[in-house]
matplotlib code that plots the C-alpha trace (Angstrom):
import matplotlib.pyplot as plt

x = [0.0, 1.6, 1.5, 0.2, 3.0, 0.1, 2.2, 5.7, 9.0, 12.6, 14.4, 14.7, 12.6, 9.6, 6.4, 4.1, 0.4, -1.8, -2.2, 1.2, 2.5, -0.1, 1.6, 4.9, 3.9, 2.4, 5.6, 7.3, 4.9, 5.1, 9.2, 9.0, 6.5, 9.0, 11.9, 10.4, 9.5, 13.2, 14.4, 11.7, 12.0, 15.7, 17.9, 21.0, 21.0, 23.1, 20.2, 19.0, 21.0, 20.7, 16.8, 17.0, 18.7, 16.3, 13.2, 14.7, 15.5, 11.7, 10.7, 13.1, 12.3, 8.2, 9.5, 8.9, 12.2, 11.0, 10.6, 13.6, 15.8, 14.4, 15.0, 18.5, 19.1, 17.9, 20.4, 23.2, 22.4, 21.8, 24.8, 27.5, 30.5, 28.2, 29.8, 26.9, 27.2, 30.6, 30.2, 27.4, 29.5, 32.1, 29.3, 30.1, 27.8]
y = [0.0, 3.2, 6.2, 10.0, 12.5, 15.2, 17.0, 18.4, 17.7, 18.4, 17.8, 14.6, 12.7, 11.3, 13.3, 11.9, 10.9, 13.7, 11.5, 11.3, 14.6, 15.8, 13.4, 14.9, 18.2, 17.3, 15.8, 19.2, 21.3, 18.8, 19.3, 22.6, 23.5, 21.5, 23.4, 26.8, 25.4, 24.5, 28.0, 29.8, 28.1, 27.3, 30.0, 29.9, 25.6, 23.5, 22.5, 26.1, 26.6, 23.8, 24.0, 27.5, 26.0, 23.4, 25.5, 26.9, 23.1, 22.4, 25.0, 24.3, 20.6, 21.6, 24.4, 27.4, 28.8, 32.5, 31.1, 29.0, 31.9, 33.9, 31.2, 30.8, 35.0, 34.4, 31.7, 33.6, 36.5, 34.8, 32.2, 33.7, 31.9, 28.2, 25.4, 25.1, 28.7, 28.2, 25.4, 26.8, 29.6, 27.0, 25.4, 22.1, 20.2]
z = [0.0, -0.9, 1.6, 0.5, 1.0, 2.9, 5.5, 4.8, 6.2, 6.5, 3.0, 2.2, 4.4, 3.5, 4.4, 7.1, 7.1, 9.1, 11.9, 12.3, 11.4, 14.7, 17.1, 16.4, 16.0, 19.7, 21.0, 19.7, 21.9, 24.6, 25.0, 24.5, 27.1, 29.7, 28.3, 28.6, 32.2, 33.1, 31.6, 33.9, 36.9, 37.2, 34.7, 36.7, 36.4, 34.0, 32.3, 31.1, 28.7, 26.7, 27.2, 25.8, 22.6, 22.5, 22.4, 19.0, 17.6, 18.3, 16.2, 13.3, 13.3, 12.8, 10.1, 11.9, 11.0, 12.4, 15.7, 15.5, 14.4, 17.5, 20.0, 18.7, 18.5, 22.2, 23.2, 21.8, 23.8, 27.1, 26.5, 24.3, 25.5, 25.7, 24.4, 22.1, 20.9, 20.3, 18.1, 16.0, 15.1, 13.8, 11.6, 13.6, 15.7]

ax = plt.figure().add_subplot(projection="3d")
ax.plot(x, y, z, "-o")
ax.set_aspect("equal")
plt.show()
């Protein structure tokens, strides 16, 4: 049975069925409610600054690169000198 491509993706991956492109989109809002929780209620922990990055990967993975590129302008500002800042500014990973 072949599957209808009906909800977009990142390039080069296969689009989902609806059904499942609303449980992601789900699990997306899901994380990112508990990282915005960790960033409000602990900022000064290990964990907030790679919560605050990860807010912005949640949007770029559902393809709402405005919000991403907000959430990452945001980390940058709050965590310049971040290992993960640092290595986004190489272009490595």
């Amino acid at each position: 049975m072949a599957h209808r491509r009906t909800a977009a993706g990142p390039p080069g991956r296969r689009a989902l069925p609806p059904r499942r492109a609303r449980s992601r989109a789900s699990r997306y809002e899901d994380a990112r409610s508990r990282f915005k929780d960790i960033v409000a209620r602990h900022p000064d922990s290990s964990y907030a600054p790679r919560a605050r990055f990860l807010i912005g990967e949640t949007y770029f993975r559902e393809g709402e690169f405005d919000k991403a590129v907000k959430e990452f302008e945001a980390f940058l500002a709050f965590y310049p000198q971040h290992q993960i800042a640092a290595s986004s500014s190489t272009g490595s990973r």
